[in-house]
C-alpha positions in Angstrom: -23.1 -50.6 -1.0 -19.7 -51.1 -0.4 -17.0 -47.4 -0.2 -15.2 -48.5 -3.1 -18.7 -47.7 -5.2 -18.9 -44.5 -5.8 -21.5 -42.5 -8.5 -21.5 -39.3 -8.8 -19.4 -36.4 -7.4 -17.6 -33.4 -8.5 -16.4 -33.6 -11.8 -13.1 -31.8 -12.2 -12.1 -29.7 -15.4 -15.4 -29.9 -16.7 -17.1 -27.0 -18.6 -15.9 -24.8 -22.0 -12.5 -23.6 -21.2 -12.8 -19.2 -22.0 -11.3 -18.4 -24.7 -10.2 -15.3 -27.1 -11.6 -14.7 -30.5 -8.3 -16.1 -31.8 -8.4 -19.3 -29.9 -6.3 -18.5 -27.6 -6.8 -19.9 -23.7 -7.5 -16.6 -21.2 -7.2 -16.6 -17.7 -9.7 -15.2 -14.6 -7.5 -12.4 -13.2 -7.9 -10.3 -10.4 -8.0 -6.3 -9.9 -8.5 -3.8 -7.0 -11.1 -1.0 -7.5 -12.9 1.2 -5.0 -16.9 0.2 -5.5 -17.0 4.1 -7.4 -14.1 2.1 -10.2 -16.2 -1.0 -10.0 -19.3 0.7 -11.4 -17.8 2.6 -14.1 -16.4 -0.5 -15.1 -19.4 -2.3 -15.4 -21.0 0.5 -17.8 -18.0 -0.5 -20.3 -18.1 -3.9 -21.9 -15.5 -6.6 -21.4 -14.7 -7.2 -25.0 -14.2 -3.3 -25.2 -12.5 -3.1 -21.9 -9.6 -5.8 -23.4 -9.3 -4.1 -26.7 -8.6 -0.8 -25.1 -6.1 -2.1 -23.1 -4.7 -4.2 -25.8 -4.7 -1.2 -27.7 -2.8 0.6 -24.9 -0.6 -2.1 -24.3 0.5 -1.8 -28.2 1.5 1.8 -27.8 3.8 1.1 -25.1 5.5 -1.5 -26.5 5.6 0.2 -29.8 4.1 -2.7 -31.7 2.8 -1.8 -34.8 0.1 -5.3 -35.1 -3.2 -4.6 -36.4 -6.1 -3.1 -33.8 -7.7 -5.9 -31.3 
């Protein structure tokens, strides 16, 4: 077998993309928490988790759109 014969390997950008309900692409963000702010995180769902903030996010903006 010669090096110019390869099979197999990663594949790259392979996998279903996340998306919203909308159809919208999301991204993996990061957050700091203490491990106390982790838990009670995980007790709350993460499709409730976004509409909150969503929600919040609205207020402050003083959108009137419909709820997430």
């Amino acid at each position: 077998m010669t090096d110019t014969t390869k099979r197999g390997g990663p594949g790259r950008g392979q996998g279903r993309k996340p998306k919203s309900a909308s159809g919208e692409a999301m991204k993996t963000r990061q957050v700091r928490m203490t491990d106390q702010q982790w838990e009670d995180l995980k007790l709350v769902t993460a499709d409730a988790m976004r509409a909150w903030v969503t929600k919040q996010a609205r207020k402050l903006r003083g959108d009137s759109g419909g709820d997430a």
